[in-house]
N, C-alpha and C positions, 0 to 999 in steps of 0.2 A: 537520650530521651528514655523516662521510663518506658518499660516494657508494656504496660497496661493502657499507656498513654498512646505507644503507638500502635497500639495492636485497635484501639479505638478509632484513631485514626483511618486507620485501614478500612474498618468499617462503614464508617462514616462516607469513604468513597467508592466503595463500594454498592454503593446503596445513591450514590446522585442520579438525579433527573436530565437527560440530555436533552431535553425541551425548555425553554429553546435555546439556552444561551449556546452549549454545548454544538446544536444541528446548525443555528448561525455560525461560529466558526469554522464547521464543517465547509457548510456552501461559500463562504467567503473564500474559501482558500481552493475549494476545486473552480469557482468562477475565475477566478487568480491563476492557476495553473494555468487553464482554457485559454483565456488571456497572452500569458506568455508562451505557449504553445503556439499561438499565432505569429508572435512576432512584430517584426516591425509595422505588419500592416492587418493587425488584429480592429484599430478603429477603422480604417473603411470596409473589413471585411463584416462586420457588426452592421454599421449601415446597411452595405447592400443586402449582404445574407443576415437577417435578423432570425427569421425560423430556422436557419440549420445551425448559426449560435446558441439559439436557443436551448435544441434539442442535444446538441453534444456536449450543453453543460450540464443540463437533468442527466444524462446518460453517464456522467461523471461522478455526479452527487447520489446517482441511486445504483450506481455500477455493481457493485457489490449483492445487493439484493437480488438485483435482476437473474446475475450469472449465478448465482446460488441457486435460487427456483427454477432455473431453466432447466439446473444440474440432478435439481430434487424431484423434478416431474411437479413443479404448481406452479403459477402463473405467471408467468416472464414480468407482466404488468406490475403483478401486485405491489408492490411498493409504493407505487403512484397514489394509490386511495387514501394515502395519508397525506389529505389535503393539507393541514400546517406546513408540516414541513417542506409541501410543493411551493405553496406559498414563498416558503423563508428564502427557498430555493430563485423562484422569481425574484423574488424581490434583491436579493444580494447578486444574482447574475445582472439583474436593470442597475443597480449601484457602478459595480467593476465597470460594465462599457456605456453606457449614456449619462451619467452625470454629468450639467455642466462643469466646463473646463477640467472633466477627467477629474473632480475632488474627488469621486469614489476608489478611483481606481490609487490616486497618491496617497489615500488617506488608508489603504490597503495594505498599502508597500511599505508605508513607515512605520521606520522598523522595531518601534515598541510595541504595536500594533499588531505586527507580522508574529513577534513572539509569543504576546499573549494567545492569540489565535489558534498559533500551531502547537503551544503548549493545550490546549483546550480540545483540537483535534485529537490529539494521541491522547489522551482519555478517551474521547469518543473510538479511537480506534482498536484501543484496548475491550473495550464493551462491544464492540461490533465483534471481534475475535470471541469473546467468550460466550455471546449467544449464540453465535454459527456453531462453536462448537457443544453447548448445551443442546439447540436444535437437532444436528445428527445426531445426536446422544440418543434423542427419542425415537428418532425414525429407523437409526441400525446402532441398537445396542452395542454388538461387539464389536463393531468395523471403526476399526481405530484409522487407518488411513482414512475413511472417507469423513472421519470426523475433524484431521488434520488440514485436509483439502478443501474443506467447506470454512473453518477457522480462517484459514490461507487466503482463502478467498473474498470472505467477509470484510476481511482486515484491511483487502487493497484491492479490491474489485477494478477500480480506476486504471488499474494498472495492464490489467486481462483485455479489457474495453477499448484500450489505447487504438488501435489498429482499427476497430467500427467506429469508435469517435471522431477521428480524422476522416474517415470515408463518408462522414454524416459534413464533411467539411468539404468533401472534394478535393483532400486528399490521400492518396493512396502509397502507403510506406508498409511495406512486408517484412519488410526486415524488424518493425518495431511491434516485435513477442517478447512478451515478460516473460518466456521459457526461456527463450535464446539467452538474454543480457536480464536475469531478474532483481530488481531493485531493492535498494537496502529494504524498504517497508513489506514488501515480499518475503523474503528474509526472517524481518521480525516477525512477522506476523508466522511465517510458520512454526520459529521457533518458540512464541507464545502459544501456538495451536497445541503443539506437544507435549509443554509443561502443563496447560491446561488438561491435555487429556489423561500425563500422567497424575494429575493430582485428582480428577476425577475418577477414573478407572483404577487405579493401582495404590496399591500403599507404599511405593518410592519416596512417597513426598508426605515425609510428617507433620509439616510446619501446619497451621489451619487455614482453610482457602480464601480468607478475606487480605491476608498476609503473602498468599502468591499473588492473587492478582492486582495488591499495590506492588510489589515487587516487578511486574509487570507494566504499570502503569511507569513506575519513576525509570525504566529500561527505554521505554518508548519517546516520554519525556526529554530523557538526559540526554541521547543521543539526537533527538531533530533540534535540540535549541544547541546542541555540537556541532551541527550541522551548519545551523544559520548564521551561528558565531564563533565557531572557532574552525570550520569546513572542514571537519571532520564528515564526510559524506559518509564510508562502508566503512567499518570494523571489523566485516566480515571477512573483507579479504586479504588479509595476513593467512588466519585460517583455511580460509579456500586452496590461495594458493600454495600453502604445506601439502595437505591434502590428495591434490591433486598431483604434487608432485610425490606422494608416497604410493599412492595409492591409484590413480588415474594414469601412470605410464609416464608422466613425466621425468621422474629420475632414469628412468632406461632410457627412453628415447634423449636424451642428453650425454648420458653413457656409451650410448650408440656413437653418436655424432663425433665422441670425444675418440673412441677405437676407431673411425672412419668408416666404420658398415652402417649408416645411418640409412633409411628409406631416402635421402635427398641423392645421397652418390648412385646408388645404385638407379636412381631414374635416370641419371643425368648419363650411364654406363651404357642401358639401353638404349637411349636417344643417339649415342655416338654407334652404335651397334646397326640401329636401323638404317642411320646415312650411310 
């Protein structure tokens, strides 16, 4: 492709409207998630619990916003006053669980459907990343982490939320922190936060910024329709677990284990010590 052609390109999407077509795929697919987070007994729970359905799928679809201004010191709410896409939000959560014979919910899942969607999300989620991080831009100039962590956050708020979403459901799982076990979109999303912030703050990155954040944009893209089609889930952890095995103690403690002075012998030394 010419150069001038793509570099227009870039522009061109850099510059779309995510009203509505864009916020509809959004809420389609966190009602979807909500949904399968349920499980096998997500329609009678819909029935009986329709408000706390309700409430833990807004809380899905505006997760991001919410944790962010809680984080900024402004209104946990605000998000809400943007009646449209409350709207789109109802309206696509009443589609997924009460449609007769469940069309909404099949017509969701199929998987031409599901693609387009999730290709459509991650554009959205790419813009959701780069306004979090244009937003702390304004509020702490030079706090480059907290302008990673608000990106981070923006990008997969859904993910932070997880733990109050379910207990909006009655139920309660502590162990499900996106710090503990952080998800691929987690992930991308920070490591979109940082090229963002280097290509905002720093002159690392020469290329012009309409051209990162499509580079950005087909990152987020390539990998969730890898995801859906070819289950490529993380990419990330090849690298991880290098990593941590250079640099997090892994390679010793395997070392250890292999010389027999591991932390395991010597508990097990003990325990025969104290009988």
């Amino acid at each position: 492709m010419d150069p001038e052609a793509f570099l227009d390109l870039a522009n061109q999407v850099i510059k779309l409207k995510m009203y509505p077509y864009f916020d509809i795929a959004h809420s389609l697919l966190c009602a979807l998630a909500v949904r399968e987070d349920l499980g096998a007994g997500a329609q009678a729970f819909s029935r009986k619990h329709p408000l706390s359905c309700w409430l833990s799928t807004m809380l899905v679809i505006f997760a991001g916003g919410m944790v962010v201004n809680g984080l900024l010191g402004e209104p946990i709410l605000a998000p809400l006053k943007n009646t449209p896409q409350l709207v789109i939000g109802t309206v696509t959560w009443y589609i997924v669980f009460y449609t007769p014979f469940d069309v909404g919910y099949k017509v969701a899942k199929f998987l031409p459907v599901k693609v387009v969607a999730s290709a459509m999300k991650e554009i959205y989620r790419a813009k959701k990343v780069y306004d979090g991080v244009s937003h702390a831009a304004k509020l702490y100039p030079n706090a480059y982490v907290i302008m990673i962590i608000v990106g981070t956050l923006k990008g997969n708020g859904a993910g932070f939320t997880k733990l109050v979403e379910r207990l909006i459901r009655g139920a309660w799982t502590p162990t499900a922190m996106e710090t503990m076990q952080p998800s691929f979109y987690t992930k991308a999303s920070l490591v979109a936060s940082v090229i963002f912030v280097l290509d905002k703050k720093t002159d690392l990155i020469s290329a012009p910024h309409a051209l990162v954040y499509f580079g950005i944009v087909i990152f987020f893209v390539y990998f969730k329709l890898s995801s859906i089609l070819l289950g490529i889930h993380d990419p990330f952890v090849p690298f991880e677990n290098l990593f941590c095995a250079l640099f997090l103690g892994g390679i010793w403690d395997s070392l250890a284990k292999l010389l027999g002075k591991g932390q395991p012998k010597e508990e097990t030394k003990d325990a025969k010590k104290t009988n």
